[in-house]
BAKEFI-83778 format. One record per atom (N, C-alpha, C): x, y, z; atom name. Coordinates in steps of 0.05 Angstrom, whole numbers. Layout:
N
x|y|z|atome
X|Y|Z|CA
...
END
This chain:
255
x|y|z|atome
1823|2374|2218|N
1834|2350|2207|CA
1822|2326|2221|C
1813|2311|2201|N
1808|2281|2212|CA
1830|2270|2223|C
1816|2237|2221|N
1838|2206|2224|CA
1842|2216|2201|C
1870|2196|2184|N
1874|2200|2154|CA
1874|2220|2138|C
1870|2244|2148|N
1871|2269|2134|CA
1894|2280|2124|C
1896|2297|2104|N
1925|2305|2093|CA
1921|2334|2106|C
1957|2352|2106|N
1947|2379|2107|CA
1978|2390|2108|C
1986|2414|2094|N
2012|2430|2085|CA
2012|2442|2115|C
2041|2427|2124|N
2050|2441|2155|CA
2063|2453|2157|C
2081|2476|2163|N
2107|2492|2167|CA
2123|2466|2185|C
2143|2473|2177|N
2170|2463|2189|CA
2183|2488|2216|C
2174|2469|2226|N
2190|2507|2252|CA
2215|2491|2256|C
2226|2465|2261|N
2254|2471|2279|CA
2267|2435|2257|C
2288|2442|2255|N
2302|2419|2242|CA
2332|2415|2259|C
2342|2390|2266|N
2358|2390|2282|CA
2376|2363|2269|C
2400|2362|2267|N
2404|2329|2264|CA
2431|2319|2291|C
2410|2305|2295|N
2421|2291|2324|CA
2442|2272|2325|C
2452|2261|2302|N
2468|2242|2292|CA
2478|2243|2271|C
2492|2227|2256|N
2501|2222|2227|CA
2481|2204|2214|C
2461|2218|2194|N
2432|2209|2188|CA
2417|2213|2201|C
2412|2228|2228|N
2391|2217|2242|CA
2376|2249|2247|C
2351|2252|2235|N
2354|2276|2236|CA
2314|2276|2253|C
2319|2308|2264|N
2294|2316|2282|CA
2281|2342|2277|C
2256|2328|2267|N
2234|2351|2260|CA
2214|2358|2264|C
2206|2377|2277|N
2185|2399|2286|CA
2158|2405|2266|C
2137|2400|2256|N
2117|2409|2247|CA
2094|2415|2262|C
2086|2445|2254|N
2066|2453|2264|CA
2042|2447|2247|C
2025|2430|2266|N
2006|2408|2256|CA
1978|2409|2279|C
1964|2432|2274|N
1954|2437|2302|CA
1920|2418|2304|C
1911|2403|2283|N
1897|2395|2285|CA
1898|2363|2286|C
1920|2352|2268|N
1936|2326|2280|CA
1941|2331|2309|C
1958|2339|2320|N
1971|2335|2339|CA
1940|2344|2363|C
1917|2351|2365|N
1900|2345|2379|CA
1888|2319|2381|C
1892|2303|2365|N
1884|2275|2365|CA
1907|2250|2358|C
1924|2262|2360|N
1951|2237|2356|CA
1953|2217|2386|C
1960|2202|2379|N
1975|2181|2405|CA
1997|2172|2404|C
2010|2166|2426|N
2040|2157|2423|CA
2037|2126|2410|C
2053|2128|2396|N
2053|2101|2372|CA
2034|2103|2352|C
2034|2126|2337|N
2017|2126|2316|CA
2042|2141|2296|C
2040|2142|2276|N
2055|2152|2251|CA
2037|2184|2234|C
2058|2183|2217|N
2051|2195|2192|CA
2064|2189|2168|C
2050|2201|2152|N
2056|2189|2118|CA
2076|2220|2104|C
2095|2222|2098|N
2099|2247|2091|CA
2099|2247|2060|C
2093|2266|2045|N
2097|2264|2021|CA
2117|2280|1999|C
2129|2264|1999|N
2164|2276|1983|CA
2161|2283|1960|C
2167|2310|1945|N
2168|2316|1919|CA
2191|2296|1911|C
2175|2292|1883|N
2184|2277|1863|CA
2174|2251|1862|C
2166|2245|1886|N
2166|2206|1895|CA
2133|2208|1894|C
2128|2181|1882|N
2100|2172|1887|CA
2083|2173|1912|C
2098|2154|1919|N
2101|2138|1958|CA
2098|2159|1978|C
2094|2153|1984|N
2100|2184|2020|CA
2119|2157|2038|C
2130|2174|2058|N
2140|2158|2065|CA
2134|2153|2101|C
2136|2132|2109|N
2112|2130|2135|CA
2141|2136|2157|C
2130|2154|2177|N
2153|2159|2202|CA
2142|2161|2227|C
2143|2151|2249|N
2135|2150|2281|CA
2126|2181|2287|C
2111|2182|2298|N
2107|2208|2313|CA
2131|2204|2344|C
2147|2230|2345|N
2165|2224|2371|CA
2163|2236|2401|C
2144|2258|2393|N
2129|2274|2408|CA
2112|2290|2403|C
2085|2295|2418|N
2063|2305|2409|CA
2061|2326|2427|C
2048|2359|2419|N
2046|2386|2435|CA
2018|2389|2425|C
2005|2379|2445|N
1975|2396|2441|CA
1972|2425|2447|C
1989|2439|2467|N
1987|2464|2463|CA
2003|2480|2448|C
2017|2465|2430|N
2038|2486|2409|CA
2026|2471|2382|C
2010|2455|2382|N
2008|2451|2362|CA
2015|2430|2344|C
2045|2427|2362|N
2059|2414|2342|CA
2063|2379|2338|C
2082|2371|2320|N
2082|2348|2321|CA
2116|2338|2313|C
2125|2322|2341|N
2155|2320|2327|CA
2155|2296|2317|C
2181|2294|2298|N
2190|2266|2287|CA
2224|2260|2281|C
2228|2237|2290|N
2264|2234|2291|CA
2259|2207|2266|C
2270|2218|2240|N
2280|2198|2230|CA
2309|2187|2222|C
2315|2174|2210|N
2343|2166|2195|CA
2332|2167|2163|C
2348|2173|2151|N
2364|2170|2120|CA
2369|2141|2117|C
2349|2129|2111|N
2350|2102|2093|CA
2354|2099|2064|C
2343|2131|2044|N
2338|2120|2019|CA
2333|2142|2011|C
2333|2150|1988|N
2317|2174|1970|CA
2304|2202|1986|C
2278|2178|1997|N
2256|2195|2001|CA
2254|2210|2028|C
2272|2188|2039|N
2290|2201|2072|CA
2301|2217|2062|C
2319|2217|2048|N
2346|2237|2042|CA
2332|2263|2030|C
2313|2263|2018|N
2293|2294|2015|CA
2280|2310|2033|C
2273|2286|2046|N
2259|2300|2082|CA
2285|2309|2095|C
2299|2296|2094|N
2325|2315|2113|CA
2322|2346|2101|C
2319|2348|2076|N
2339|2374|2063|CA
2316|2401|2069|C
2288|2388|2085|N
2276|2412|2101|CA
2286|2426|2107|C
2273|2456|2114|N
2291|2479|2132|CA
2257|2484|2145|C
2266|2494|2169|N
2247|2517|2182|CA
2238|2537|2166|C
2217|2545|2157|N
2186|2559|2139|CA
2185|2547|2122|C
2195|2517|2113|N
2182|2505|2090|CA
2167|2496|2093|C
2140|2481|2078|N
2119|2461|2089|CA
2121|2439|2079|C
2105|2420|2083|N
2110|2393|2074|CA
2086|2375|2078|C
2070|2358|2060|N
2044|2354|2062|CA
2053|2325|2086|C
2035|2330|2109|N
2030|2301|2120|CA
2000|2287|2117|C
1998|2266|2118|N
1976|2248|2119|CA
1981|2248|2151|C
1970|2249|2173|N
1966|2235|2185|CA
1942|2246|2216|C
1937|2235|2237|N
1952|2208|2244|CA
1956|2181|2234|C
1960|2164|2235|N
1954|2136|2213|CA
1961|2112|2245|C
1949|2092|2234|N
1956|2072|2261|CA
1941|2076|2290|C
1944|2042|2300|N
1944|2054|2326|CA
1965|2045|2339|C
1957|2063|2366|N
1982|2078|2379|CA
1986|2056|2403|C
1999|2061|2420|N
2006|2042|2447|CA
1977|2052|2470|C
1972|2029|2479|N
1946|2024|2497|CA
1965|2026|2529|C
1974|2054|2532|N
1982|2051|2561|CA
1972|2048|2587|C
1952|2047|2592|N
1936|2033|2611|CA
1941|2045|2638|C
1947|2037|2658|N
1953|2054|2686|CA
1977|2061|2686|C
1990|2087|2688|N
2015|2104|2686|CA
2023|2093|2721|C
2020|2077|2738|N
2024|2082|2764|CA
2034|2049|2768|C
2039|2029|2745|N
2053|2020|2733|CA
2079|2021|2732|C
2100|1999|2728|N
2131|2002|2733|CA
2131|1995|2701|C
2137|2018|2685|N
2145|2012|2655|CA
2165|1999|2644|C
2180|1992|2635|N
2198|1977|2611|CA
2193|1986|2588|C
2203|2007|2576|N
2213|2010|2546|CA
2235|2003|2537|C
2234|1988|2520|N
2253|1977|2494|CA
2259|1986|2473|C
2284|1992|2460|N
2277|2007|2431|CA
2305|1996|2424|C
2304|1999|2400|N
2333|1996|2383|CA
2333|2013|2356|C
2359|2033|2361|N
2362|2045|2338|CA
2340|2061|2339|C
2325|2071|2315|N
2308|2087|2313|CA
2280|2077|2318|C
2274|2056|2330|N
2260|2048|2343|CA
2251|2058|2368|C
2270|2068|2385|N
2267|2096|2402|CA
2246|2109|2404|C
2245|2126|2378|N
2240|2165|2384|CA
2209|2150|2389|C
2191|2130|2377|N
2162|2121|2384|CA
2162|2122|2404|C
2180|2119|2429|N
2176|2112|2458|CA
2170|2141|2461|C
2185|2160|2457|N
2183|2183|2478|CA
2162|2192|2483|C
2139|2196|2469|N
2115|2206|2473|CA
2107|2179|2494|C
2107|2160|2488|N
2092|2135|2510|CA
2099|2139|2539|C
2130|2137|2541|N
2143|2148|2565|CA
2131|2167|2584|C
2125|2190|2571|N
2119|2221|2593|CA
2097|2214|2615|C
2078|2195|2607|N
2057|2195|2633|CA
2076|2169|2659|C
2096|2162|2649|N
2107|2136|2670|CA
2130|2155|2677|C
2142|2176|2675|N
2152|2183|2684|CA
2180|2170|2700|C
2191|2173|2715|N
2208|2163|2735|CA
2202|2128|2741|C
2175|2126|2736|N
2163|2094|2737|CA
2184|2078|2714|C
2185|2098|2705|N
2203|2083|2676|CA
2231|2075|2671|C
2235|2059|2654|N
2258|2048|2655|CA
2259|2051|2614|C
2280|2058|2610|N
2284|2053|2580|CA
2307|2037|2578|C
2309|2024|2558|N
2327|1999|2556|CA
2341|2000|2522|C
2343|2011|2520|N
2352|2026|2486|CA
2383|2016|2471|C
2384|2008|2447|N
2409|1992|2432|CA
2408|2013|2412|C
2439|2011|2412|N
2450|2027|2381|CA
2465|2006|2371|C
2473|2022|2343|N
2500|2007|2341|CA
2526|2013|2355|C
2527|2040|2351|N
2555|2052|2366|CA
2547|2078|2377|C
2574|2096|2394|N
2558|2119|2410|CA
2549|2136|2392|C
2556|2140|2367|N
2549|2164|2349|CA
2524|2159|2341|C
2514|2136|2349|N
2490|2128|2340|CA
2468|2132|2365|C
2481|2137|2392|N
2456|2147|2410|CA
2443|2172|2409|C
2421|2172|2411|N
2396|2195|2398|CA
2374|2190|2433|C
2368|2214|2444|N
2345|2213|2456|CA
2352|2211|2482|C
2370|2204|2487|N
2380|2194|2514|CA
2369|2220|2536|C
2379|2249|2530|N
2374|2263|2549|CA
2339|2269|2546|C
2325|2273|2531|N
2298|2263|2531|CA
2286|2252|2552|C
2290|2228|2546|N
2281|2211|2566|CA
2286|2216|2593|C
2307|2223|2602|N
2322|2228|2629|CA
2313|2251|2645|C
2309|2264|2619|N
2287|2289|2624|CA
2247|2286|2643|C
2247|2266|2630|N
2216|2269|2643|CA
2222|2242|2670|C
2247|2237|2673|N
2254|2229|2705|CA
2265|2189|2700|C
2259|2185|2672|N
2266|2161|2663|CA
2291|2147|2672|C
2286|2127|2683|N
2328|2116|2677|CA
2329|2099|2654|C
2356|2109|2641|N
2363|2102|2619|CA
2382|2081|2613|C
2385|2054|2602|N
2403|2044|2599|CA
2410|2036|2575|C
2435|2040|2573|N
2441|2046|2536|CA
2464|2014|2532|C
2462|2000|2514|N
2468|1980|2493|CA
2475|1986|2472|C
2512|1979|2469|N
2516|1984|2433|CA
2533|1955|2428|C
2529|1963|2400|N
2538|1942|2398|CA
2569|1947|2386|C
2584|1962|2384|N
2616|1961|2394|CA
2625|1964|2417|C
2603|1960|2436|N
2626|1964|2461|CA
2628|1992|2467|C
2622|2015|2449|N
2641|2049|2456|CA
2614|2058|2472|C
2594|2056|2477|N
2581|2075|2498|CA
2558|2046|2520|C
2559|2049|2541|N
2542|2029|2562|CA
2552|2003|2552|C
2530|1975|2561|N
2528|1951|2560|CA
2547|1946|2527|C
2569|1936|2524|N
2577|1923|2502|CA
2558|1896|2496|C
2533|1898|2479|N
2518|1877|2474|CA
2490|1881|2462|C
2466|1861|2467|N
2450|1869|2460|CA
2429|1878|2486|C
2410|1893|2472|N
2398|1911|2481|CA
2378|1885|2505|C
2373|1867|2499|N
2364|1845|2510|CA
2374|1833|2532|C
2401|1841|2542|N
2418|1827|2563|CA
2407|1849|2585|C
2399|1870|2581|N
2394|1895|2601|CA
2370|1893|2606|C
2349|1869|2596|N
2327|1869|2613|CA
2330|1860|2643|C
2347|1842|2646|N
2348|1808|2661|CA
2332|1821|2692|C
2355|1846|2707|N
2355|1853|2724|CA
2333|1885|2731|C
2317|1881|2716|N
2306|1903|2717|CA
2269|1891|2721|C
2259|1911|2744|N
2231|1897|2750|CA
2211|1922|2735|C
2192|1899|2727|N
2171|1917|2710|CA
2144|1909|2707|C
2125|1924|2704|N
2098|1907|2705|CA
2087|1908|2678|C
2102|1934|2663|N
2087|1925|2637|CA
2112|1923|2615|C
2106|1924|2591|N
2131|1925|2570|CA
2119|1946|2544|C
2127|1971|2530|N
2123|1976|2505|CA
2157|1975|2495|C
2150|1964|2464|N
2176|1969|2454|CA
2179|1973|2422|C
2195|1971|2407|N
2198|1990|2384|CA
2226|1984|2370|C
2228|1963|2348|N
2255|1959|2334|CA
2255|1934|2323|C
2271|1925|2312|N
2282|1904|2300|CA
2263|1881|2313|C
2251|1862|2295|N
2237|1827|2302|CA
2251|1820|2323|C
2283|1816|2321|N
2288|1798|2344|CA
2291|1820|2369|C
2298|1837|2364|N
2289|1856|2392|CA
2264|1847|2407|C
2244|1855|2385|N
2221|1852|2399|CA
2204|1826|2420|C
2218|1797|2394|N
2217|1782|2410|CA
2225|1769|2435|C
2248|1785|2430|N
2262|1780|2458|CA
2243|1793|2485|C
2238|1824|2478|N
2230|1839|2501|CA
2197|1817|2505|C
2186|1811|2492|N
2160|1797|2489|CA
2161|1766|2507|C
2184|1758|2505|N
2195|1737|2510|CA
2202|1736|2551|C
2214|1771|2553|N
2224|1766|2577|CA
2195|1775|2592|C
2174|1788|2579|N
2150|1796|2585|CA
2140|1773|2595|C
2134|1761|2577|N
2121|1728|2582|CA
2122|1714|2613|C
2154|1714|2607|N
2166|1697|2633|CA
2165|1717|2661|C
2149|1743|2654|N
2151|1754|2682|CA
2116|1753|2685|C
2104|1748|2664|N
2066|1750|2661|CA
2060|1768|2663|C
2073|1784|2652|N
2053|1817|2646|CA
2056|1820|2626|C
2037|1846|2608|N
2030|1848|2585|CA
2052|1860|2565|C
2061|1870|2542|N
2082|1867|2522|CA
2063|1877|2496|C
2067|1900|2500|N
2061|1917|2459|CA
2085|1920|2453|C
2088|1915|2429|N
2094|1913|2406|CA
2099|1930|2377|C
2114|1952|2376|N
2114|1971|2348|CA
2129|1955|2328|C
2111|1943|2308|N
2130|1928|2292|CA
2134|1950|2264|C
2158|1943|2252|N
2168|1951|2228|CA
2161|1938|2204|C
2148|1947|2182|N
2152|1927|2154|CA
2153|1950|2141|C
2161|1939|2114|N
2159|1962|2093|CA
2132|1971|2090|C
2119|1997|2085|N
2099|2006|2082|CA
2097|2023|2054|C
2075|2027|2042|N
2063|2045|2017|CA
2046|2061|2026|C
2019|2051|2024|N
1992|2059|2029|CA
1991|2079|2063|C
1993|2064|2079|N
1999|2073|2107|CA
1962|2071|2106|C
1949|2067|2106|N
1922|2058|2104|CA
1907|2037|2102|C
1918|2009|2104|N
1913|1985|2089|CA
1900|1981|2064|C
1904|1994|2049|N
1895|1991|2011|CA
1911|1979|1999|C
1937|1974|2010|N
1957|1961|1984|CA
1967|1941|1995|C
1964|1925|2019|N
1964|1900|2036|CA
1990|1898|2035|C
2017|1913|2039|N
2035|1912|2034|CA
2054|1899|2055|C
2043|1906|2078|N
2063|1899|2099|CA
2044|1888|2124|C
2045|1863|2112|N
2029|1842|2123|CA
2041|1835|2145|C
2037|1818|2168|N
2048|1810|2193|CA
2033|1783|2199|C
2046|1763|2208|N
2026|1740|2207|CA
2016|1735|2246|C
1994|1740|2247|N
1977|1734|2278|CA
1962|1715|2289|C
1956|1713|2304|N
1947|1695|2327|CA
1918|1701|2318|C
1897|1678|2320|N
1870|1684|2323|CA
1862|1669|2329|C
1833|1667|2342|N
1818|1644|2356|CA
1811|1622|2327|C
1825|1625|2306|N
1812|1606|2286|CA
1844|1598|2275|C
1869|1606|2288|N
1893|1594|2277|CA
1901|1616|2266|C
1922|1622|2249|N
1936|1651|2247|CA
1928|1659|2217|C
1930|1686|2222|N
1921|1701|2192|CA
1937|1722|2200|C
1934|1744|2171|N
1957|1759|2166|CA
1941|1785|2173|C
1950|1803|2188|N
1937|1836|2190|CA
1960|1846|2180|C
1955|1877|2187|N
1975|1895|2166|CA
1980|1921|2192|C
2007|1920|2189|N
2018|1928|2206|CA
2002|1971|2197|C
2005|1974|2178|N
1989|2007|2179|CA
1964|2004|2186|C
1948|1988|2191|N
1917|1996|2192|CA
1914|1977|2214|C
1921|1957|2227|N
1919|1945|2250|CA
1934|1949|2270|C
1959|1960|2266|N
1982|1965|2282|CA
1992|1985|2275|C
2008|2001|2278|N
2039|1979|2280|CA
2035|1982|2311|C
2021|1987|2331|N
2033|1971|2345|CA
2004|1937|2361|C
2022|1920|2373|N
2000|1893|2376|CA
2004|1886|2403|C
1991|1876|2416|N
1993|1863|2437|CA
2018|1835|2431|C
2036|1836|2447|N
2053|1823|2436|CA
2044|1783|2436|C
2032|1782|2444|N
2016|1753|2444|CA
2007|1749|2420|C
1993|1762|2403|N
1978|1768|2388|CA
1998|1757|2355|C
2023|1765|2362|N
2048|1756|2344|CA
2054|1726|2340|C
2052|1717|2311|N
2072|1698|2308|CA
2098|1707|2295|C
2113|1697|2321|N
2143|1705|2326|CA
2160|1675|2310|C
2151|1656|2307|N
2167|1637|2291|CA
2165|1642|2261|C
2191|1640|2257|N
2194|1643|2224|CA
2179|1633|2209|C
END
């Protein structure tokens, strides 16, 4: 398998970690030799035109495999849940590029909100204990990943926003006190800007996994444009074929 290549994967392990939030296992042995953390795939749903584009959440070069944590947004989510273990399911991928982690010996900062998350975990494993995750739900039923992370030596600090599990708030108040040299992060615009924001004011560097609606997952259908920074004044890239993830500078963050 190429970049962009399609190919029918078995499903070995289906899990749902939440209410919607579900985790899946494909054995994908020639993707997952060339995937990176922050790259995607395109899955393609019987019945639906579209495929539908999902984070890679962890990558097994020696099993092969390739995991992915999504949520039930819509239709085409709600068919990918109803997988089982020995079914297959065509993926496109890898698609995107992935996070530019640079020296693992580094004091990390991950950010995520919601399902913005499961992208980190693969980025995480080489920072290890260096790492810090800084992660927002809405509520506890909504935390996903936590022991993950904690797993490869991470500390974890969790943000909801009722108040029922860690920081009652946003995921953004739990940077203030925390030292870091770099930033990746993953969720919602104003998440991002924020973590980009506290990046700035400390002068180290800040990627960026941004979200838009996607089709193509290729840049052919210019769908999910993002407006950027360039040495000639700002123009629009596309978050599947230039990103999703950016150097967070690189962002125009004003409306």
């Amino acid at each position: 398998m190429k970049r962009y290549d399609t190919a029918d994967c078995a499903v070995l392990k289906k899990a749902e970690l939440a209410p919607g939030i579900f985790d899946l296992t494909v054995f994908c042995p020639e993707a997952a030799r060339i995937a990176r953390p922050g790259q995607f795939a395109q899955f393609q749903v019987p019945g639906k035109t579209l495929r539908r584009p999902i984070s890679i959440c962890e990558i097994s070069r020696e099993d092969g495999t390739l995991r992915f944590v999504f949520q039930i947004r819509g239709d085409g989510t709600r068919l990918l849940s109803l997988l089982n273990p020995g079914e297959t399911v065509n993926l496109l991928a890898p698609l995107g590029n992935g996070f530019d982690l640079g020296d693992p010996s580094r004091r990390a900062l991950f950010v995520g909100g919601g399902i913005g998350v499961p992208p980190l975990l693969e980025a995480a494993k080489p920072f290890g204990a260096r790492a810090v995750l800084a992660a927002g739900f809405r509520s506890r039923n909504a935390v996903t990943l936590r022991e993950d992370f904690e797993s490869l030596g991470c500390q974890v600090r969790v943000a909801t926003d009722d108040g029922s599990f860690g920081y009652h708030g946003l995921v953004a108040d739990l940077m203030d006190d925390i030292e870091f040299d770099v930033v990746f992060a993953c969720g919602p615009k104003p998440m991002l800007r924020a973590a980009a924001g506290a990046a700035a004011r400390r002068g180290v560097p800040c990627y960026v996994s941004m979200e838009e609606r996607m089709a193509c997952g290729i840049g052919a259908c210019l769908g999910c444009a993002v407006r950027l920074r360039g040495g000639n004044g700002p123009y629009y890239g596309h978050v599947c074929k230039d990103g999703p993830v950016f150097d967070a500078r690189t962002v125009v963050w004003e409306e």
